[in-house]
NUVEXDO-279499 format. One line per 2 residues: their letters; for each residue x, y, z of C-alpha. Coordinates in pm, 1 decimal, always signed. Example, Ala and Ser with C-alpha at 12.3 -4.5 7.8 and 13.67 -1.06 7.14 Angstrom:
2
as) +1230.0/-450.0/+780.0; +1367.0/-106.0/+714.0 $
//
This chain:
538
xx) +0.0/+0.0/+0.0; +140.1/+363.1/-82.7 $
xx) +118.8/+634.2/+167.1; -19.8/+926.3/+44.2 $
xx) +234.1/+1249.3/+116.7; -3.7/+1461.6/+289.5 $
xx) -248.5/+1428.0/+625.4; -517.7/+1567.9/+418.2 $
xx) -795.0/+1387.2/+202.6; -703.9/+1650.7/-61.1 $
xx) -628.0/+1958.1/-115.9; -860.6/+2172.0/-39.6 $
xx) -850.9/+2078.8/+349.2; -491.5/+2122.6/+341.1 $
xx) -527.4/+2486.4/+191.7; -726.5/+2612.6/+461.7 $
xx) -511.8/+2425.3/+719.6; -205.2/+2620.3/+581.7 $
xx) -429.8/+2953.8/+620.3; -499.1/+2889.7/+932.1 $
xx) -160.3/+2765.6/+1083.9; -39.3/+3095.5/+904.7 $
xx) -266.1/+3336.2/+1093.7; -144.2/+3136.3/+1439.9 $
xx) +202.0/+3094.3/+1341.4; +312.9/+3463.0/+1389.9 $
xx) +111.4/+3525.4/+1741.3; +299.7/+3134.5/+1808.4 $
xx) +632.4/+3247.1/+1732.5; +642.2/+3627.4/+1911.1 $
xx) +551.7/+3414.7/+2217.2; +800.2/+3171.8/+2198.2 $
xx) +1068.3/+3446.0/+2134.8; +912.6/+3602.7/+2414.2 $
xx) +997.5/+3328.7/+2675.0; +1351.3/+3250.6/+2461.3 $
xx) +1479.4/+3616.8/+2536.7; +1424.8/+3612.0/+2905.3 $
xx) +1561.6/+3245.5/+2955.5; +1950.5/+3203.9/+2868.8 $
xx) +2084.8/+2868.7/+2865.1; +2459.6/+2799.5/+3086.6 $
xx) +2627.9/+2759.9/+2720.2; +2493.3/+3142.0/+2690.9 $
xx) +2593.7/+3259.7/+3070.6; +2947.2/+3126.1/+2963.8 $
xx) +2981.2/+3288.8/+2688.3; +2887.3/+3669.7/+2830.1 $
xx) +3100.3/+3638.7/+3087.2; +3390.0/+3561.2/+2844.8 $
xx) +3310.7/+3867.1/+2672.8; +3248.7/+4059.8/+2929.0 $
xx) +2897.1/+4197.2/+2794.8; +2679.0/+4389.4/+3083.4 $
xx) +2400.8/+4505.6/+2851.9; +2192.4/+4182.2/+2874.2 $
xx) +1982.3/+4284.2/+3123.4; +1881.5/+4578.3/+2895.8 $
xx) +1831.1/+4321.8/+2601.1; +1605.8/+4099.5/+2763.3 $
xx) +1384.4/+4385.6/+2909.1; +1345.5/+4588.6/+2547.2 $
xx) +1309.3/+4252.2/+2403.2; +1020.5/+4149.0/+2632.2 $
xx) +874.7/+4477.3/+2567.4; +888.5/+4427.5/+2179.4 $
xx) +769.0/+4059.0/+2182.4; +458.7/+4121.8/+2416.8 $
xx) +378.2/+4420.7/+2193.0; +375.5/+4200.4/+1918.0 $
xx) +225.1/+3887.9/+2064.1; -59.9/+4154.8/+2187.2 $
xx) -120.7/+4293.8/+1833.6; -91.3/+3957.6/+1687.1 $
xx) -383.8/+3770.6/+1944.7; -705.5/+3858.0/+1712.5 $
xx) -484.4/+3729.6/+1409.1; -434.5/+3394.9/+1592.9 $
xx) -803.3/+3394.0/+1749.1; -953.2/+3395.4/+1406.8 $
xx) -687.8/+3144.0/+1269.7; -746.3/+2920.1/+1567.5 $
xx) -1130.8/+2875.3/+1500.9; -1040.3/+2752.9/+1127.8 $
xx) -728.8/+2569.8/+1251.6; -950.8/+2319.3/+1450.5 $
xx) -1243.9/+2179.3/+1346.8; -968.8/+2037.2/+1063.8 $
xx) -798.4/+1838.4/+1294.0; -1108.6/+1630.3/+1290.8 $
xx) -979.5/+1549.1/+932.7; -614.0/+1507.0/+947.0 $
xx) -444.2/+1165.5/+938.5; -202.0/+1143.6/+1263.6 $
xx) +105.9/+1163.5/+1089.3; +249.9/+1318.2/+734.6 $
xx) +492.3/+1123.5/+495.7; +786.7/+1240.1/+311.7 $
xx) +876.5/+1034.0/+11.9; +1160.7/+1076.0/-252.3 $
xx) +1425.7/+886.8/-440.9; +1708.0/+821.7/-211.2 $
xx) +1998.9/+1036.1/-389.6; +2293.4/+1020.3/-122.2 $
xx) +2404.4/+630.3/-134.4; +2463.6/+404.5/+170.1 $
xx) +2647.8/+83.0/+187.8; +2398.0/-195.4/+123.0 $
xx) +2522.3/-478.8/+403.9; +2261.8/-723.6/+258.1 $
xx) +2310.2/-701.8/-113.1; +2543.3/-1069.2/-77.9 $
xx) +2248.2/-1240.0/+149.7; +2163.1/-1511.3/-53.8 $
xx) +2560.3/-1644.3/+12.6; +2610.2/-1559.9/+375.3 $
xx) +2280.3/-1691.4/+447.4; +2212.6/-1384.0/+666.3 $
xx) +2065.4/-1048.4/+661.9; +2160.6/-735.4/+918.7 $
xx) +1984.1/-470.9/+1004.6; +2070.3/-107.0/+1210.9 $
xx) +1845.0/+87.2/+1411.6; +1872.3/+374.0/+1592.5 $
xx) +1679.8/+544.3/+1879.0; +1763.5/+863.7/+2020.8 $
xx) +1550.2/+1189.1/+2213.0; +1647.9/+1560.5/+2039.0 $
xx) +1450.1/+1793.7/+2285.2; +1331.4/+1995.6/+1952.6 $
xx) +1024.7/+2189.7/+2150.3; +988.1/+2566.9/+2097.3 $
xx) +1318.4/+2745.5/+2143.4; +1181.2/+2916.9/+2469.9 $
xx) +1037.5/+2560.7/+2634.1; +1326.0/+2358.2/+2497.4 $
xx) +1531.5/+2610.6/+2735.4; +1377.4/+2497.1/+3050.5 $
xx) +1624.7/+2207.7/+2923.2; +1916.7/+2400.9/+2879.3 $
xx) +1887.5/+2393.3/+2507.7; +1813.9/+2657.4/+2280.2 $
xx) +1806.2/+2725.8/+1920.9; +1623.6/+2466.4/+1821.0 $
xx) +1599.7/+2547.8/+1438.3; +1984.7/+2566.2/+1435.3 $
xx) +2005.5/+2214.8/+1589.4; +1777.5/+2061.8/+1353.3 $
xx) +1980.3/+2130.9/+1083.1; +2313.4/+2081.7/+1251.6 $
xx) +2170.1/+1736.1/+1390.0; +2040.4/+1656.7/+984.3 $
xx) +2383.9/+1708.9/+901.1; +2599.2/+1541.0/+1133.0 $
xx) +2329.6/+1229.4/+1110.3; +2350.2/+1234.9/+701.2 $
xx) +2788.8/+1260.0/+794.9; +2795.8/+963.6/+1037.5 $
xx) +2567.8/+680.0/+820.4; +2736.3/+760.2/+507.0 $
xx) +3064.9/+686.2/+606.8; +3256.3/+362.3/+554.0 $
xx) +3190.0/+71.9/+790.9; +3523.5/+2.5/+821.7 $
xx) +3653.5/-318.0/+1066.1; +3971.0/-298.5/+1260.5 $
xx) +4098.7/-648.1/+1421.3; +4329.4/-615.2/+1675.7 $
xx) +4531.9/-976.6/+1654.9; +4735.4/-935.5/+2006.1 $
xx) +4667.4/-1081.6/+2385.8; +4514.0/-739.5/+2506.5 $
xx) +4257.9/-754.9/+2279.1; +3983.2/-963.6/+2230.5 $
xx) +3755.4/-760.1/+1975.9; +3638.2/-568.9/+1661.0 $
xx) +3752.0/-178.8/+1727.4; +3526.5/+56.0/+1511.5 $
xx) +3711.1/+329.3/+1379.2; +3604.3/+695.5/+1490.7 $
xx) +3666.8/+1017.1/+1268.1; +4035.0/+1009.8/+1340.4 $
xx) +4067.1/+690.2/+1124.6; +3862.6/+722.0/+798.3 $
xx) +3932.4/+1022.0/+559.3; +3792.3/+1390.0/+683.0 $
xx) +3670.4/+1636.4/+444.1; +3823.1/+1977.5/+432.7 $
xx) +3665.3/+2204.6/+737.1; +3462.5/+2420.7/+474.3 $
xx) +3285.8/+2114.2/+429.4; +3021.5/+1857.0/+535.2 $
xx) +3101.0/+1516.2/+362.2; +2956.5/+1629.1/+25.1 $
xx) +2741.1/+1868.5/+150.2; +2894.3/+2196.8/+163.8 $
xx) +2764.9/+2410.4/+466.9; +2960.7/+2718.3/+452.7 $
xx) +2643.1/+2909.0/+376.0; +2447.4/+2741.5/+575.1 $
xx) +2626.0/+2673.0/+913.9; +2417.7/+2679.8/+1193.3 $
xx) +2655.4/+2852.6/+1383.6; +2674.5/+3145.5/+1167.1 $
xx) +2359.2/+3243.7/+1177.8; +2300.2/+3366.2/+1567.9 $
xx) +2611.8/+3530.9/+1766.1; +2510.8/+3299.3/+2100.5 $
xx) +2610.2/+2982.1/+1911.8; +2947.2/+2997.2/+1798.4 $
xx) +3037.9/+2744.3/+2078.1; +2832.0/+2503.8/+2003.3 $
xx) +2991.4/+2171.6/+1932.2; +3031.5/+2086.4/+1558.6 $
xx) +3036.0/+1744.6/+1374.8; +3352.2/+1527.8/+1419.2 $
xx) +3396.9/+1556.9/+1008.9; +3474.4/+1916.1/+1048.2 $
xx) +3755.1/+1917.6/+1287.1; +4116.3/+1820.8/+1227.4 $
xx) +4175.0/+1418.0/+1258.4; +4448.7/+1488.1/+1426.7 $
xx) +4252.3/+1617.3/+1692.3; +4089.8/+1262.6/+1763.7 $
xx) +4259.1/+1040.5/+1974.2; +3987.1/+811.6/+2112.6 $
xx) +3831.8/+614.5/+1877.5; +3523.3/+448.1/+2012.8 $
xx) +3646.5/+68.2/+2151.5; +3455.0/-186.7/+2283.7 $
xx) +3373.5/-158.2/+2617.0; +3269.5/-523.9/+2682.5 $
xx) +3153.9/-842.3/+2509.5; +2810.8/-974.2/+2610.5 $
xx) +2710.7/-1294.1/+2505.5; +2955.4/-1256.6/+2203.8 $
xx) +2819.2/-885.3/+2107.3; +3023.2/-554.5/+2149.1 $
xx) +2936.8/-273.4/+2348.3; +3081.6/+54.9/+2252.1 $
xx) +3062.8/+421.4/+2301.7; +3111.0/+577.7/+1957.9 $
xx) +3204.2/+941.8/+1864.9; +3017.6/+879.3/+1525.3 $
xx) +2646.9/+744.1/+1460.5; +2686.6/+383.9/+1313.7 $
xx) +2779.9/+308.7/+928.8; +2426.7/+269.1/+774.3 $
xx) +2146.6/+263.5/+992.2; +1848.9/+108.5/+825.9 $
xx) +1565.1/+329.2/+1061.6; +1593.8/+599.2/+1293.1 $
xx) +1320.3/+680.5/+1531.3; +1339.5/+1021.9/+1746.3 $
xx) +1161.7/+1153.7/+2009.5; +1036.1/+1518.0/+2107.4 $
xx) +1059.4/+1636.2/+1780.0; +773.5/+1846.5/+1877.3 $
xx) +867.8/+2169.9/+1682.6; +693.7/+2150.4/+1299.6 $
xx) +968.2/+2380.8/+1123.4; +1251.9/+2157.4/+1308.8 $
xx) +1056.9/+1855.6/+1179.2; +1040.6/+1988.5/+788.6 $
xx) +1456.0/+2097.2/+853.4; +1537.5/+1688.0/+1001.6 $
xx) +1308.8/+1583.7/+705.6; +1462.0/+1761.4/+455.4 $
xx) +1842.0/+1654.3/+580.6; +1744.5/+1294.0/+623.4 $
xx) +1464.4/+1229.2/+299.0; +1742.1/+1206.8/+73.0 $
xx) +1918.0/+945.9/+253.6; +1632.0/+741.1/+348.8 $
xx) +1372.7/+844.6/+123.3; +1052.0/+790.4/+362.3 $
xx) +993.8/+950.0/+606.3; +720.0/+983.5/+900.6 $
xx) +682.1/+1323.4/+1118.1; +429.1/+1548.4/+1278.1 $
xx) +307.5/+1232.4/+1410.9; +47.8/+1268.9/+1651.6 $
xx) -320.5/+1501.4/+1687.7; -396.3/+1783.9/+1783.5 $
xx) -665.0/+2017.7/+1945.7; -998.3/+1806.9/+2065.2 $
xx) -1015.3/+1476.4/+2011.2; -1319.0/+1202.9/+2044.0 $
xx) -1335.2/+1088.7/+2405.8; -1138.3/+765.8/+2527.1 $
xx) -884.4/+866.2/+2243.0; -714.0/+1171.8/+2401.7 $
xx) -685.0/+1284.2/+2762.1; -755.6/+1666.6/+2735.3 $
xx) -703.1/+1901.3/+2471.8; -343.0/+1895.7/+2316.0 $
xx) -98.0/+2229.5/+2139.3; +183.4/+1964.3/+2058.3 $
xx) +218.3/+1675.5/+1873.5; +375.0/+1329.3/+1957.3 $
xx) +711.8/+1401.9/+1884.4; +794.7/+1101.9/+1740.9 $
xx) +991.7/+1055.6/+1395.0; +1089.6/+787.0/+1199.7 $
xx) +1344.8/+772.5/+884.9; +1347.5/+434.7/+681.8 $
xx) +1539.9/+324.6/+446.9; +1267.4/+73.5/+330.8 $
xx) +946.0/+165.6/+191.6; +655.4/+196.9/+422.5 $
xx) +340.0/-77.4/+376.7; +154.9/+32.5/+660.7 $
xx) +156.2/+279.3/+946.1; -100.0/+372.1/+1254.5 $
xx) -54.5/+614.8/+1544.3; -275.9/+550.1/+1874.8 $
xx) -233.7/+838.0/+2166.2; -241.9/+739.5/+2514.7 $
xx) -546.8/+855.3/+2662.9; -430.8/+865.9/+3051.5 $
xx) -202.4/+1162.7/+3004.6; -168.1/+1423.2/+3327.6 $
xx) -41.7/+1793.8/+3374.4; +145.7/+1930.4/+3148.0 $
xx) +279.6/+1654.4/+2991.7; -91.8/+1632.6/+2896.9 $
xx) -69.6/+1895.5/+2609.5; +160.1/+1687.1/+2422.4 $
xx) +2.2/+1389.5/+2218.3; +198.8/+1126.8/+2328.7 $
xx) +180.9/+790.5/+2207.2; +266.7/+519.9/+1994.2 $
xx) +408.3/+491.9/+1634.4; +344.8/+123.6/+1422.3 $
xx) +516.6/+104.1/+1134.6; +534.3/-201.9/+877.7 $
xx) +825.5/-181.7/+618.0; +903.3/-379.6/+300.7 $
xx) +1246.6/-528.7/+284.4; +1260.0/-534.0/-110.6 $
xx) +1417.7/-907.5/-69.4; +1245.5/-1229.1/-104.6 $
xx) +1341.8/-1552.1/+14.6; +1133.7/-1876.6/-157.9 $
xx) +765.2/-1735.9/-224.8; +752.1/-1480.1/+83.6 $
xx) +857.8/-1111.9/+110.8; +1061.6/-1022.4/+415.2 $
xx) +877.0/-733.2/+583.3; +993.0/-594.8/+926.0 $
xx) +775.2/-411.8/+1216.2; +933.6/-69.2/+1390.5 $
xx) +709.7/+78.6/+1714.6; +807.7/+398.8/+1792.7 $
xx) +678.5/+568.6/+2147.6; +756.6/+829.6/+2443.4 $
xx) +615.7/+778.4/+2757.2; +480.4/+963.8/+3022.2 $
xx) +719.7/+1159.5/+3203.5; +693.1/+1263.1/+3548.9 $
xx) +876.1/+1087.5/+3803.1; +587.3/+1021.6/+4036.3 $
xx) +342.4/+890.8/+3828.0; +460.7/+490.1/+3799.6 $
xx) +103.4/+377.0/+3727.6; +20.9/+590.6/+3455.7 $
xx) +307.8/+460.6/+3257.6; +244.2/+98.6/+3357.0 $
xx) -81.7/+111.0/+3175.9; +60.9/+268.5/+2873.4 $
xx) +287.5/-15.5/+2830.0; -59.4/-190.0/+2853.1 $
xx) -213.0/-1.8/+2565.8; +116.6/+24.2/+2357.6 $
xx) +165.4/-363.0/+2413.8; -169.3/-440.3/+2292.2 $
xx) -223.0/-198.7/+2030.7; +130.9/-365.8/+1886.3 $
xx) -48.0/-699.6/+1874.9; -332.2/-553.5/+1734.7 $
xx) -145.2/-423.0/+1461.4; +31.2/-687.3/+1347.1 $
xx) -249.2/-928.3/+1378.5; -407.1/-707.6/+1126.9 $
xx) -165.8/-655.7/+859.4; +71.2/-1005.6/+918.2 $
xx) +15.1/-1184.1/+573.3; +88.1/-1530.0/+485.0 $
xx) +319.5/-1477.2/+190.6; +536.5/-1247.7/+449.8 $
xx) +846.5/-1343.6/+645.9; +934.4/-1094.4/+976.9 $
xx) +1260.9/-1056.3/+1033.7; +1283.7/-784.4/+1263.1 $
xx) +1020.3/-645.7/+1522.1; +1152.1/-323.6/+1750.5 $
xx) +1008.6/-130.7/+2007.1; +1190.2/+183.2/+2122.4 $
xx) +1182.4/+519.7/+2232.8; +1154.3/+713.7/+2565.1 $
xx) +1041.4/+535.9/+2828.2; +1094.5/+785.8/+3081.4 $
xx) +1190.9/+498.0/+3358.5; +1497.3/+350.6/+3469.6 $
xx) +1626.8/-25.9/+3525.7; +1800.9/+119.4/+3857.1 $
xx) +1578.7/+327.6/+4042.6; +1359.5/+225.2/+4338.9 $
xx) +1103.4/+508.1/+4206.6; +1050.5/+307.7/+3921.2 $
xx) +974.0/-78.0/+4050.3; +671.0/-100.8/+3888.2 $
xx) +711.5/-17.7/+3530.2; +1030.8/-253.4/+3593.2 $
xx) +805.1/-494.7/+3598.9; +605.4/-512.8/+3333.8 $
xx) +546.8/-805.7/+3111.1; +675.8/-598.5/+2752.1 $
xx) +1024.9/-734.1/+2896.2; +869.2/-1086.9/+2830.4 $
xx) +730.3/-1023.3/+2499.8; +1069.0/-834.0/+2395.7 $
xx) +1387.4/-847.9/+2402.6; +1606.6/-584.8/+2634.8 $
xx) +1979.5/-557.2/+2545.0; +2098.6/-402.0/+2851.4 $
xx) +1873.0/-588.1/+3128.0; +1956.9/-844.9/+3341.7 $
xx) +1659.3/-902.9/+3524.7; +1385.6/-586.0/+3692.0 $
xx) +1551.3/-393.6/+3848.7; +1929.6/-482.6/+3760.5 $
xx) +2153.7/-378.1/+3467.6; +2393.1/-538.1/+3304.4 $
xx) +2771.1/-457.3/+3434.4; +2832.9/-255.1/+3092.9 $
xx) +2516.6/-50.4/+3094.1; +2543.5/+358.2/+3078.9 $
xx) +2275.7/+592.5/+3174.5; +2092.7/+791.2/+2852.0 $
xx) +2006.0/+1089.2/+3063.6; +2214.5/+1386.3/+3072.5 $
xx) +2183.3/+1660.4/+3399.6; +2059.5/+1941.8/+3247.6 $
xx) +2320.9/+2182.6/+3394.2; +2625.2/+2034.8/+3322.8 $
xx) +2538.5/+1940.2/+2937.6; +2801.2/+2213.0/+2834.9 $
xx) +3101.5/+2141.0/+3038.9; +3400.5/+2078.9/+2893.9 $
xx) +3371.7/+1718.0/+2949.7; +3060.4/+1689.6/+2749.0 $
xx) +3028.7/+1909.8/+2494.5; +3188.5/+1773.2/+2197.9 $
xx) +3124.9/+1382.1/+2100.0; +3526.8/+1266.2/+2203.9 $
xx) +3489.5/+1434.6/+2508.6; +3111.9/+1276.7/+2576.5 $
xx) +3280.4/+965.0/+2440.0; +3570.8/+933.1/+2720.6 $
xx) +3347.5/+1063.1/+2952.0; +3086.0/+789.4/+2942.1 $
xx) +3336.8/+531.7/+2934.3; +3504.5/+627.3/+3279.0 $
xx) +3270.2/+510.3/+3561.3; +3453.0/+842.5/+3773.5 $
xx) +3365.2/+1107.5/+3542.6; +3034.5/+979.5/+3425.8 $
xx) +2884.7/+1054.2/+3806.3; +2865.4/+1381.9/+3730.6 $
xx) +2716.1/+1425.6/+3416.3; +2448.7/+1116.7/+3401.7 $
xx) +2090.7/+1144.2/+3612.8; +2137.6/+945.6/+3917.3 $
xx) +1823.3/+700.4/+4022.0; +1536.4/+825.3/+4197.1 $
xx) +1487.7/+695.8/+4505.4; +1189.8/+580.3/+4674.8 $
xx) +975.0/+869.9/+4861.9; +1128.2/+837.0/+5246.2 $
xx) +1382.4/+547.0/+5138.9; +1710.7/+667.1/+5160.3 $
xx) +1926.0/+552.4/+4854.3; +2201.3/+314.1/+4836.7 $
xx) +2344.9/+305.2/+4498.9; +2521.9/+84.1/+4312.0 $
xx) +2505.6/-199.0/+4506.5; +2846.5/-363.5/+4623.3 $
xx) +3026.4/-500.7/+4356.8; +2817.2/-317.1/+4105.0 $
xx) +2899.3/-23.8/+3872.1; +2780.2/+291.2/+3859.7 $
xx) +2536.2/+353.2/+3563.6; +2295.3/+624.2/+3621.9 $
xx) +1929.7/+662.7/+3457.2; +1877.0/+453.8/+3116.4 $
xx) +1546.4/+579.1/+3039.1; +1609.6/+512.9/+2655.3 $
xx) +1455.0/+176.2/+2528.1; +1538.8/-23.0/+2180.5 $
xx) +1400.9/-385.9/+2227.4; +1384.6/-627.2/+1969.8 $
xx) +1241.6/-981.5/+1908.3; +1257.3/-1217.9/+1580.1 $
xx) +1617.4/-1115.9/+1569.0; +1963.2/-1224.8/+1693.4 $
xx) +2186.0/-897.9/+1832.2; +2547.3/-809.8/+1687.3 $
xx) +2661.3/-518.3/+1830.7; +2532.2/-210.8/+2025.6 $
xx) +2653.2/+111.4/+2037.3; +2600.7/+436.0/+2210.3 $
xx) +2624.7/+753.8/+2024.8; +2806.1/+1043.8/+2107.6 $
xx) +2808.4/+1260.7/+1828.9; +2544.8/+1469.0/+1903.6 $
xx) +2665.5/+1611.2/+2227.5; +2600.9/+1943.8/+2314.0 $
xx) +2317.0/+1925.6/+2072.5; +2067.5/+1738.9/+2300.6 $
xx) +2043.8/+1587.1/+2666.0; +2036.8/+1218.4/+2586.0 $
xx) +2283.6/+978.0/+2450.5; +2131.1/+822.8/+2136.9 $
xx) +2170.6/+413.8/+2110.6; +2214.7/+182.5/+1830.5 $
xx) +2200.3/-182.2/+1741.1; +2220.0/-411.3/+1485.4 $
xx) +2013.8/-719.4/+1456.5; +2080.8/-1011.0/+1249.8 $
xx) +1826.4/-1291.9/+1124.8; +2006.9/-1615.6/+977.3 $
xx) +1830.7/-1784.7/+662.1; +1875.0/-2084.2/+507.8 $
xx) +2072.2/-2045.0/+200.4; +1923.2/-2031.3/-172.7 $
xx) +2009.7/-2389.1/-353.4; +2280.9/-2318.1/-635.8 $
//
């Protein structure tokens, strides 16, 4: 089945939509300027008192002055728009779908399957924190049209480059190192792999940013000496903190992409890449009761990039949503993909769920029966569109769960029998990690320091127990427990509230991603999953 491009029926409906989201947009974006101008994130603080510049106080109070002004004048603009804007939400398809010819090549690891017997496949789950630019600074993050280009880029820089194995044959060693931007070839610094940004830096375009960190692939190589090693074997599969994303990742899934022109700017980086795309995912305004908890401003968040065609996708929103993380449509993402390969009579196909969780630290319950609803609604799904003359050969479930495998706080969710029906990587029972297992979630307030803020320096941080203390989210304890953590004779590994689960499939490898530090406050993860076949008689 072919998606069709746009959440509309036709065009029409998606006219008047644009007219409407036009006469909101302006009121929308002289409030979230607003808010920006009077919060500054640390990377900001830092930077004025390097320079020495005393006049912010007078900047934020002439720019709160101008923005209100023009938030004021632009209310009846946005009033009017509003009452147009949604009764068509009643209309719109929960997601829109970006399709186009895949023009910037990556390697094809299955195109010899038929003689190794064996196909591989990469995904990649990671949470970008795109909200408004003045929400996503209650974060410590700003700019978040700047880092939805910059993270299109350095995504587009990392899977395009050369998967390129280097065995170590001596007594030390005892694995496959995976070479970081100091070993493969680096562009010139004008440049971004083919893509040349010097018009279109990021950086350039606001004076606050110039310290942001930059993609690996634009500084020297000889400025990388850590390239990402394995940090242990488990069950035969390396573990490794990488500086780069992973060599050709199949699907991507992100989280809290919440922002629609930071959505368009990640679609437009990745679409030639992958070539279909899923974003805006989620409803809005009203919704039918049972289906939606209240009425919501944002979206899902969630965003997926295949390299495969899509056959079928649904979006369900979790209806038990409370507070403020209410206003956000959270929920889940199914997604059915055709392989393009075929082995006998039957197609391979492969099923990706996407979701974010609810997030409050309190609120255990809630997000025990949303693993309910996203575990059944997953069934229902593929019960629906499994065919006979299909083979699966991969089934994922990631995304933000907003729990921990470590924290007393968090017991319940810990629990819960979607560990049974999948597969989890890094667990080694509820409640207990596996020795090699880092936290995913940054503290906000220290996501700029100098032992964080560019991937090699994320990259040796995470994989020195010492250092990563201060710069991953501890557990949560129990209200009125006191805390003991780790446990003798356990590790220190902080909050891992990042999920990708798998089932149907055999892991390889799994990596955590660095590369985007600075530009976010998680630590994306990757694996790759392999499915053995029979081979084809000669």
């Amino acid at each position: 089945m072919s998606l069709r491009e746009s959440p509309f029926p036709n065009f029409f409906l998606e006219g008047l939509h644009a007219v409407g989201w036009g006469l909101i947009f302006p009121c929308f974006w002289f409030l979230d300027h607003l808010l920006a101008v009077c919060i500054s994130t640390s990377l900001e603080h830092m930077l004025r008192r390097e320079m020495e510049c005393y006049l912010h106080p007078l900047q934020v109070v002439f720019g709160f002055v101008l923005f209100f002004i023009l938030f004021i004048i632009s209310t009846p603009f946005a009033l009017l728009g509003f009452v147009l804007w949604v009764p068509l939400q009643a209309v719109r398809r929960p997601f829109a779908y970006h399709h186009q010819e895949q023009i910037i090549p990556m390697e094809d690891r299955n195109a010899r399957w038929e003689e190794s017997g064996k196909v591989s496949f990469v995904f990649l789950s990671g949470n970008l924190c795109m909200l408004p630019d003045g929400v996503a600074r209650f974060n410590n993050l700003g700019h978040t049209q700047n880092r939805a280009a910059y993270i299109g880029k350095s995504i587009v820089q990392g899977v395009t480059r050369p998967h390129i194995c280097i065995f170590v044959d001596s007594p030390s060693s005892c694995s496959t190192v995976t070479p970081s931007s100091s070993l493969i070839p680096q562009p010139a610094p004008s440049s971004y792999g083919s893509i040349d940004v010097s018009a279109t830096n990021p950086l350039e375009d606001i004076r606050e940013t110039d310290d942001l960190p930059k993609p690996s692939c634009n500084q020297n190589s000889n400025q990388h000496k850590d390239p990402p090693r394995t940090l242990l074997r488990d069950a035969d599969v390396p573990v490794e903190v990488s500086a780069l994303f992973p060599s050709s990742v199949d699907v991507m899934c992100f989280q809290e992409v919440f922002d629609k022109r930071a959505a368009l700017k990640l679609t437009r980086a990745l679409g030639p890449l992958y070539g279909h795309v899923l974003y805006d995912v989620g409803v809005y305004a009203c919704q039918p009761a049972g289906t939606c908890s209240s009425f919501k401003f944002f979206n899902s968040g969630l965003f997926l990039a295949s390299r495969y065609p899509v056959m079928e996708a649904e979006y369900h929103c979790f209806p038990n949503g409370r507070g403020e993380d209410a206003l956000a449509a959270k929920g889940l993402l199914t997604v059915k993909v055709e392989i393009g390969l075929r082995k006998g009579e039957k197609k391979m196909v492969g099923y990706i769920n996407c979701t974010h969780l609810h997030a409050p630290e309190g609120d255990g319950a809630i997000r025990f029966e949303q693993l309910n609803m996203l575990t059944k609604w997953i069934n229902e799904f593929q019960a629906v569109t499994r065919r006979e003359d299909e083979m699966v050969v991969f089934d994922v479930l990631c995304g933000d769960f907003n729990f921990d495998n470590c924290s007393p706080n968090d017991r319940l969710e810990q629990s819960h029998s979607v560990f049974e029906d999948y597969m989890d990587p890094c667990r080694a029972g509820a409640g207990r990690e596996k020795p090699w297992v880092i936290g995913t979630l940054l503290e906000h307030p220290t996501l700029y320091d100098e032992n964080t803020r560019t991937p090699d320096s994320l990259q040796r941080t995470l994989e020195t127990e010492e250092l990563r203390k201060d710069y991953i989210s501890p557990p949560v304890a129990l209200g009125g427990v006191p805390l003991v953590y780790p446990e003798s004779d356990q590790p220190w590994t902080g909050r891992r509230i990042d999920y990708l689960l798998y089932r149907e499939s055999a892991l390889e490898e799994f990596t955590y991603v660095t590369q985007l530090a600075g530009l976010t406050d998680h630590v994306p993860l990757a694996f790759r999953l392999a499915v053995s076949l029979d081979p084809q008689p000669q």
